[in-house]
C-alpha positions in Angstrom: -11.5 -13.1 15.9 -14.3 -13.7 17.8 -15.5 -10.6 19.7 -18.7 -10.2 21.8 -20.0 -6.5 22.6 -22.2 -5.8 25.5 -24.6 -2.8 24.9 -26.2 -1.1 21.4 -25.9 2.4 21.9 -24.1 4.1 20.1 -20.4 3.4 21.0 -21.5 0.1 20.8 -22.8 -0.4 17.5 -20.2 1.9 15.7 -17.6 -0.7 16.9 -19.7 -3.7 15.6 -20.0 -1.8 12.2 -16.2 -1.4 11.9 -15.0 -4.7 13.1 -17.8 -6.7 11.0 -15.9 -4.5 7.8 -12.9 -6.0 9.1 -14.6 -9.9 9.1 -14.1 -10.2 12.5 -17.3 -12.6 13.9 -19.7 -10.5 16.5 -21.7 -11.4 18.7 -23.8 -8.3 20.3 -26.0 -8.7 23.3 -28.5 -5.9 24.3 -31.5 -5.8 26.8 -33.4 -2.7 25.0 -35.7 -4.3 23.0 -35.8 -1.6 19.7 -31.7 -1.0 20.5 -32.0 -5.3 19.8 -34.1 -4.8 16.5 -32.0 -1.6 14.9 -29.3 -3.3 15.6 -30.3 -6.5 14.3 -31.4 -4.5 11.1 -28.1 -2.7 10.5 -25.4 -5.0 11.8 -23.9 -8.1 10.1 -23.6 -9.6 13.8 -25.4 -12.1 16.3 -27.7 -10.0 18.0 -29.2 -11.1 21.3 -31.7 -9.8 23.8 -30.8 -10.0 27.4 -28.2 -9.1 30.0 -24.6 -8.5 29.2 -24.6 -9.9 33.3 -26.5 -13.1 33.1 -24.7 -16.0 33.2 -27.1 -18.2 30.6 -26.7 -15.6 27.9 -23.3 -15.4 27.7 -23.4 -19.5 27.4 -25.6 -18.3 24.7 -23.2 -15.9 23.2 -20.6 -19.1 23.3 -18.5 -17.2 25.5 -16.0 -19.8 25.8 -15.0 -19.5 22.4 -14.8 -15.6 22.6 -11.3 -14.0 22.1 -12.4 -10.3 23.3 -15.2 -9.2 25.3 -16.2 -5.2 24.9 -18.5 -4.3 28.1 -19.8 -0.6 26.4 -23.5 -0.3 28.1 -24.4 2.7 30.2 -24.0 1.2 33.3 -20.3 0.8 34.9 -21.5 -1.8 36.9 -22.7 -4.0 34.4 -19.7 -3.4 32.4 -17.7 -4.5 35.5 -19.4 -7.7 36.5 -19.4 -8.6 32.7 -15.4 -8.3 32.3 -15.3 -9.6 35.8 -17.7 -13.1 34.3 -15.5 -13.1 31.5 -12.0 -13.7 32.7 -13.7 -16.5 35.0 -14.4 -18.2 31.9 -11.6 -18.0 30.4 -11.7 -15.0 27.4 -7.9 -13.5 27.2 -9.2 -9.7 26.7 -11.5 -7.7 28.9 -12.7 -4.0 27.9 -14.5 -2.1 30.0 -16.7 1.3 29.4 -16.8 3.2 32.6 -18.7 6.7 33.2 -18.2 7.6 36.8 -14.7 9.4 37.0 -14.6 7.8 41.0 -13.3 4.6 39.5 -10.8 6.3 37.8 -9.6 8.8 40.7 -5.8 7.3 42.0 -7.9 8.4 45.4 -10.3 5.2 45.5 -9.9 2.3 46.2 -10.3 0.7 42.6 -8.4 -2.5 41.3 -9.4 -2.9 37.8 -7.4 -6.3 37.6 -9.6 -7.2 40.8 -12.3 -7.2 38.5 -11.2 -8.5 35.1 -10.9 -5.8 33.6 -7.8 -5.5 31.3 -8.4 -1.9 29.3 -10.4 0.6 30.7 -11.9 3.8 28.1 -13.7 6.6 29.4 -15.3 8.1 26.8 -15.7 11.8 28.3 -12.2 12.1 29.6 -11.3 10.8 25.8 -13.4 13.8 24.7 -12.3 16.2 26.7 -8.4 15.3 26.3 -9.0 16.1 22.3 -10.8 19.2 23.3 -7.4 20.4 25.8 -5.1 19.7 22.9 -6.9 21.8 20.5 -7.3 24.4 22.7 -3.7 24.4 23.3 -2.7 24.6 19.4 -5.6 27.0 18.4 -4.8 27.3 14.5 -5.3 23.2 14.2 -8.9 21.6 13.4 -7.5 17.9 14.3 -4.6 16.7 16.5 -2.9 13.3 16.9 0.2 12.6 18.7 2.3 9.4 17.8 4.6 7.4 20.0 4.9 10.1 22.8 4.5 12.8 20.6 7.9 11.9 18.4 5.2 12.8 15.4 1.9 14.5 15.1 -1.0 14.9 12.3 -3.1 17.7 12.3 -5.6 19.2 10.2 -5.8 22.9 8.6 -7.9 24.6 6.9 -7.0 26.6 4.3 -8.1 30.0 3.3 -7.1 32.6 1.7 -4.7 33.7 3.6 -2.6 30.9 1.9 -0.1 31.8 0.1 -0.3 28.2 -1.6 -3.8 28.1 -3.3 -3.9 26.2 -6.7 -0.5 24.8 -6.5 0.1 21.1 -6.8 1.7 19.0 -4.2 4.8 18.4 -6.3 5.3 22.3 -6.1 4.5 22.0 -2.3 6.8 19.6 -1.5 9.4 22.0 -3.2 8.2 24.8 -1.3 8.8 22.8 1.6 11.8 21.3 0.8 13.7 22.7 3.8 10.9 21.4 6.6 10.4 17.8 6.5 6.4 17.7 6.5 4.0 15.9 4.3 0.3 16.1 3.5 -1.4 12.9 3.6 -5.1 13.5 3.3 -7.5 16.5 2.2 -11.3 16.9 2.9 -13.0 18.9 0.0 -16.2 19.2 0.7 -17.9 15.7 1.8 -15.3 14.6 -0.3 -11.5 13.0 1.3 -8.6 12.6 -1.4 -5.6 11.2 -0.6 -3.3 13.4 -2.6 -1.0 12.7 -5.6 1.3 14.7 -7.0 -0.8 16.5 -9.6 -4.0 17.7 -7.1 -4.0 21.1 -6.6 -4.3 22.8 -3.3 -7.6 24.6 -3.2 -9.4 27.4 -0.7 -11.9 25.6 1.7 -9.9 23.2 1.6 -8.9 21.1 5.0 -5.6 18.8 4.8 -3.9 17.1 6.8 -0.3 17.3 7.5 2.3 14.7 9.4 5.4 16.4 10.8 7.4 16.6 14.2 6.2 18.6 16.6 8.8 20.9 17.0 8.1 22.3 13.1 4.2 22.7 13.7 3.8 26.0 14.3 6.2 27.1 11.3 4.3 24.6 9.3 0.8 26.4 10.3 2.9 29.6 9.9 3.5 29.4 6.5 0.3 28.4 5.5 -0.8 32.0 6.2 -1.7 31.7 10.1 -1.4 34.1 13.0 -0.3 32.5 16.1 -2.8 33.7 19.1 -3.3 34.0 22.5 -6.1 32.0 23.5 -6.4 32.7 27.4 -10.1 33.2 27.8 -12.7 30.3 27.0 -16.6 29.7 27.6 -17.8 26.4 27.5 -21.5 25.7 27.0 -22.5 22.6 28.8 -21.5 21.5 32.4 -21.2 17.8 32.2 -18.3 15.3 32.9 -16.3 16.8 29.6 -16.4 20.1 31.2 -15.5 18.9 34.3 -12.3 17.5 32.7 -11.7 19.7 30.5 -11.9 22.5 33.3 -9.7 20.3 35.2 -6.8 20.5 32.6 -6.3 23.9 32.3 -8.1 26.5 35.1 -4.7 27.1 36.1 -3.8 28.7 33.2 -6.8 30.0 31.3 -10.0 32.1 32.4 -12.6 29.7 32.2 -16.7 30.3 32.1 -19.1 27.0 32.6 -22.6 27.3 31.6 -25.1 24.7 32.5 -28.6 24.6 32.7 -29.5 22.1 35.3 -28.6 23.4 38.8 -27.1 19.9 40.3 -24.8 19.8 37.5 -23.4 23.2 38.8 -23.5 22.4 42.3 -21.0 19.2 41.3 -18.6 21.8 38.7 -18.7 24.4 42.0 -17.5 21.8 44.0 -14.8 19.9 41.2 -13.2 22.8 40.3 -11.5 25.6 42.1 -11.1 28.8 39.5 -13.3 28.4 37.0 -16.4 30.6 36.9 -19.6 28.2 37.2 -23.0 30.1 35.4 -26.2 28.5 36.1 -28.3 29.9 32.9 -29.8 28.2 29.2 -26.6 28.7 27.4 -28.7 28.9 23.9 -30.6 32.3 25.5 -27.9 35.0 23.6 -29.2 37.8 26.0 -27.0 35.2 28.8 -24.4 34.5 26.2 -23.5 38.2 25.7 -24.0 39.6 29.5 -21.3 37.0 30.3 -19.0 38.4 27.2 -19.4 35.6 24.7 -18.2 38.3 22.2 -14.9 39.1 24.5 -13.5 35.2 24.7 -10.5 33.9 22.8 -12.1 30.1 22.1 -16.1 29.2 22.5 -16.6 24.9 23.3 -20.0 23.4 23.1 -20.3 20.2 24.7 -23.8 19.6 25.9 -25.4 16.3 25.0 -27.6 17.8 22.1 -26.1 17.9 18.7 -28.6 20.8 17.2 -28.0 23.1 20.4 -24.0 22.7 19.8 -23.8 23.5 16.5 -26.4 26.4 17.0 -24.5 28.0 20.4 -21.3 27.6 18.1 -22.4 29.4 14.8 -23.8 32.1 17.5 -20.4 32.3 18.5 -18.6 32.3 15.1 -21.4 35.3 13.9 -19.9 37.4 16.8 -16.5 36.8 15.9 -15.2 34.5 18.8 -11.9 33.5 17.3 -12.4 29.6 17.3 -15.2 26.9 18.1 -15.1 23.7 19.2 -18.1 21.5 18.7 -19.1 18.0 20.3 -21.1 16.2 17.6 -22.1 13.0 17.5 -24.7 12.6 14.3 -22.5 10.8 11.4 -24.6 13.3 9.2 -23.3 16.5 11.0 -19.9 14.9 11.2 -19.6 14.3 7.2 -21.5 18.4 7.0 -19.0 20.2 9.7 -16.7 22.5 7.6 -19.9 22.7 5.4 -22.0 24.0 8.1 -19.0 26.6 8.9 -17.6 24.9 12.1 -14.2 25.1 13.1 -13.1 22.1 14.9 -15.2 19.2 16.0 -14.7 16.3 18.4 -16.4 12.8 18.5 -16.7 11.3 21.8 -18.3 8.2 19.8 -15.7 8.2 17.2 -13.2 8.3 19.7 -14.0 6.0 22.1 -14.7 3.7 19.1 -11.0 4.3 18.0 -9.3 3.5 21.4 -11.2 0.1 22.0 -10.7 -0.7 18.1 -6.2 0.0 18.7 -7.0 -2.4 22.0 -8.2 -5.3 20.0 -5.7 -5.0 17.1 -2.8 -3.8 19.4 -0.5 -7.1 18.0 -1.1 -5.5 14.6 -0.6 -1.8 15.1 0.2 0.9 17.7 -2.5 3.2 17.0 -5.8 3.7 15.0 -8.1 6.6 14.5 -10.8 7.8 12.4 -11.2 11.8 12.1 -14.7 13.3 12.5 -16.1 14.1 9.4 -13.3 12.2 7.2 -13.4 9.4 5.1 -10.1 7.9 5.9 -8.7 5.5 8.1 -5.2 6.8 10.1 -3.2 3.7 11.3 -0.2 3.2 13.0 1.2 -0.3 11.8 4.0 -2.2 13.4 5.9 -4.0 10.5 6.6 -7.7 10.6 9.6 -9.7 9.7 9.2 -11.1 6.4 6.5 -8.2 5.0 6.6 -7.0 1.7 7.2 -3.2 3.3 10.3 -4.3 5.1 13.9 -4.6 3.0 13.2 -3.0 0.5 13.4 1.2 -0.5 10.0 2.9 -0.7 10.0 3.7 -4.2 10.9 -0.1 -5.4 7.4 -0.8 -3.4 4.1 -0.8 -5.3 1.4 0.9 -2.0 -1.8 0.4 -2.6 -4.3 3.3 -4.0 -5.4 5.8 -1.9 -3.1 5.7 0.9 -0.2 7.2 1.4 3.1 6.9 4.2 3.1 9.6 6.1 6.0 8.7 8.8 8.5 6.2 10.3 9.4 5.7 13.5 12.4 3.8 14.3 12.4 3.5 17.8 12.5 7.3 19.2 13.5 8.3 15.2 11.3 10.2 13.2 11.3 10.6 9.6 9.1 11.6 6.9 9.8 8.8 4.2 11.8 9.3 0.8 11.9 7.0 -1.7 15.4 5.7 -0.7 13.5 5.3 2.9 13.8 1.2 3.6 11.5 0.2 6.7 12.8 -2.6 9.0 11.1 -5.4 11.2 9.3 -3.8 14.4 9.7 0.0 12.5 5.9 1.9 13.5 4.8 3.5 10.2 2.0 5.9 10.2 -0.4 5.3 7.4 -3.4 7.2 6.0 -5.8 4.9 3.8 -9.2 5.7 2.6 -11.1 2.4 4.0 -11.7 0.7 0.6 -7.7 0.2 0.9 -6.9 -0.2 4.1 -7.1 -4.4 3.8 -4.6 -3.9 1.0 -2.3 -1.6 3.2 -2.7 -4.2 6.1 -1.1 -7.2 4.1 2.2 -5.4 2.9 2.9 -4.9 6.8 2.1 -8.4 7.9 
C-alpha cells in the first residue's frame, strides 16, 4: 500500500516506523528542517521537505498513486486542507489529526465530509478516554474493550497478595476452570512472554488477561485484590486531557485541576462546571499537600513533560495515594514504567498511532493496539473464507510462536477458545503476538 504522512513529530513518525515493518511504501513530507533530517535518518521512507498543503509537493509525493493520506502535523488546518487536496485528486482514504475540540463539538458547524476528511483521531480525547476507563476499574493497569465491550483485556499486576505466585499456567487454567478467562501475555521486567503452559506466575509480575466483562472484577478478585471506592481524584496538568477527562466524570467524582499557566485555568473555569480549578506549580509539594494530595482516592499526571509526570506521580505513590496514572510519552520511560514503580500509564502517541494504524488495515482486522511499555502486538483479525484458521478445530492448527488466541467473537458471541473451538469465515478473533510473529499470525487469517 502506498501511504503518504504529512508531519514528523512524533505521532507521525511512530506510524511511519510501524507501517515500513509492515512493507507498506511511505512517503513522509515535513517542513521542519531537522524533524526532515531525523526523520530521514531513522525511517525507511521517502522523506520530503515542504508543505503537507502545497500543491507541487504532493505531485512530488506522486499523490495520484497514493492509496492513504495521514494529515498528523500540529496544525488542524493544514491537516484539513491536505485531506481536503487529497480527495480532489483522487486518493480513496483521508485521515485527519485535529487538536481544537471546536471541530469536534456536535455544536459547530463542522462537516468533515465537506472537507475530505474520511477518519478523524484526536489524540487528547484518545488519551483522556483511556484515562476515564481506568479510573473507572481502579485495580486494572491496562483496559481494552472489543466489539462493544462483548470482551475486554486488561492488565494486572501481581503482588503478593496473590494467592497464585509460582504456579504454572496449566495449574491456573485449572484454578480457573469454572471462569472462562485466559492470560495471553506477561511483562517481566523489560521483558514480554507470551505464556506457555509450563511458565510460572511470578511476583512483579504484570499479565494480561482476556475475559467478558461481566467476570472482571471476580477475575481481579481472585488474584488477591480489594475492590475500592475511588471518588476523589487530583489531576496535575490543565490541558485538553484534563479538560476531557474532567468532562467525563465531574458528575460523579470530586475532582481537583492543577495548572500552572493562568489562561489554561481561565479556559478549565469556564469548560467545566464542578470541578475545582487550582492555579499553582503542581511539582511544589507544599501546594500538593495544602490541597490534600495525601487524602485522594486516584492521582493523574498529564502535563506535557514526561520527567515532571513521573516525578508528581512517585510523590504521590510515597504518600500513599492509592493509584497513579501517568501520561508518558518517551519509548524509554514506557519500556521502564513498572520498573520505575508506576502504576498505570497512558500513551497519547501510542494511541493515537494505534487508531490511525486499525483505519488503514480496517479490511484486515477490527482492531489493533500496542500497550505502553509492552512488547507485543494485540490484534483483532477478521477471518477470511478459505484461511487456514477457519474449518478446522484449534488444536488440529499449528499457531505460530509467541502468540496466542485469546478470544472469539461470533457475532455478539464470546468465547474463550478450546481446542475443539473451530473459527468460521467473518468470526473476529482477538490475537496477542509479540511483533516478530505477528506476519506469521496475519497469513493463517487471510
Amino acid at each position: 500500500m502506498n501511504i503518504l504522512i504529512i508531519g514528523a513529530g512524533d505521532i507521525g513518525t511512530m506510524l511511519a516506523k510501524r507501517l515500513s515493518f509492515e512493507k507498506h511504501n511511505i512517503t513522509l513530507i515535513e517542513q521542519n528542517e531537522k524533524l526532515v533530517a531525523l526523520a530521514d535518518e531513522q525511517l525507511d521512507a521517502i522523506v520530503l521537505q515542504g508543505s503537507g498543503t502545497s500543491y507541487s509537493m504532493l505531485k512530488e509525493a506522486q499523490m495520484d498513486k497514493t492509496d492513504v493520506v495521514a494529515a498528523l502535523s500540529d496544525n488542524d488546518e493544514v491537516n484539513l486542507l491536505a485531506c481536503r487536496m487529497a480527495k480532489d485528486l483522487g486518493v480513496k482514504t483521508t485521515i485527519a489529526r485535529v487538536r481544537n475540540p471546536e471541530f469536534l463539538d456536535q455544536d459547530e458547524i463542522f462537516d468533515s465530509a465537506s472537507f475530505g476528511v474520511d477518519f478523524i483521531v484526536q489524540p487528547e480525547m484518545i488519551a483522556a478516554d483511556a484515562c476515564v476507563r481506568l479510573i473507572m476499574q481502579e485495580n486494572a493497569t491496562d483496559i481494552i474493550e472489543f466489539d462493544e465491550d462483548e470482551i475486554v483485556l486488561f492488565g494486572l499486576s501481581i503482588d503478593r497478595r496473590t494467592q497464585f505466585l509460582d504456579k504454572s499456567m496449566i495449574d491456573l487454567g485449572k484454578e480457573f476452570s469454572d471462569l472462562p478467562m485466559r492470560i495471553v501475555a506477561l511483562k517481566r521486567g523489560a521483558y514480554t512472554i507470551v505464556p506457555r503452559g509450563t511458565d510460572l506466575l511470578l511476583r512483579g509480575d504484570q499479565i494480561f488477561i482476556v475475559c467478558a466483562p461481566g467476570d472482571m472484577d471476580n477475575v481481579i478478585s481472585r488474584f488477591g485484590k480489594e475492590k475500592l471506592s475511588m471518588k476523589r481524584l487530583m489531576i496535575i496538568g490543565g490541558g485538553q486531557i484534563a479538560r476531557f477527562i474532567a468532562k467525563s466524570l465531574e458528575k460523579d467524582y470530586k475532582i481537583k485541576i492543577i495548572e500552572k499557566d493562568e489562561n489554561k485555568c481561565r479556559e478549565r473555569a469556564e469548560d467545566l462546571n464542578k470541578s475545582l480549578i487550582i492555579h499553582g506549580d503542581g511539582t511544589n509539594l507544599d501546594l500538593l499537600m495544602y490541597e490534600g494530595l495525601q487524602e485522594m482516592d486516584e492521582f493523574i499526571t498529564v502535563t506535557g513533560v514526561d520527567e515532571t509526570n513521573i516525578i508528581t506521580s512517585l510523590l504521590a505513590k510515597h504518600l500513599k495515594v492509592p493509584r497513579t496514572i501517568t501520561l508518558l510519552r518517551k519509548k524509554e520511560y514506557l519500556a521502564l514504567s513498572k520498573t520505575l514503580g508506576l502504576d498505570a500509564v497512558v500513551s497519547k502517541q501510542q494511541m493515537t498511532v494505534n487508531a490511525i494504524q486499525k483505519l488503514i488495515r480496517r479490511q484486515q482486522i477490527a482492531y489493533f493496539a500496542e500497550l505502553p511499555g509492552v512488547y507485543a502486538e494485540i490484534v483483532e483479525f477478521i477471518a477470511q473464507k478459505g484461511a487456514k484458521m477457519v474449518g478446522k478445530p484449534l488444536k488440529d492448527i499449528k499457531f505460530p510462536e509467541n502468540a496466542m488466541i485469546g478470544a472469539v467473537l461470533s457475532g455478539k458471541q464470546a468465547t474463550i477458545p478450546k481446542g475443539n473451538t473451530v473459527i468460521s469465515p467473518g468470526d473476529k478473533v482477538i490475537v496477542v503476538s509479540l511483533p516478530g510473529s505477528i506476519k506469521a499470525v496475519e497469513k493463517m487469517f487471510s
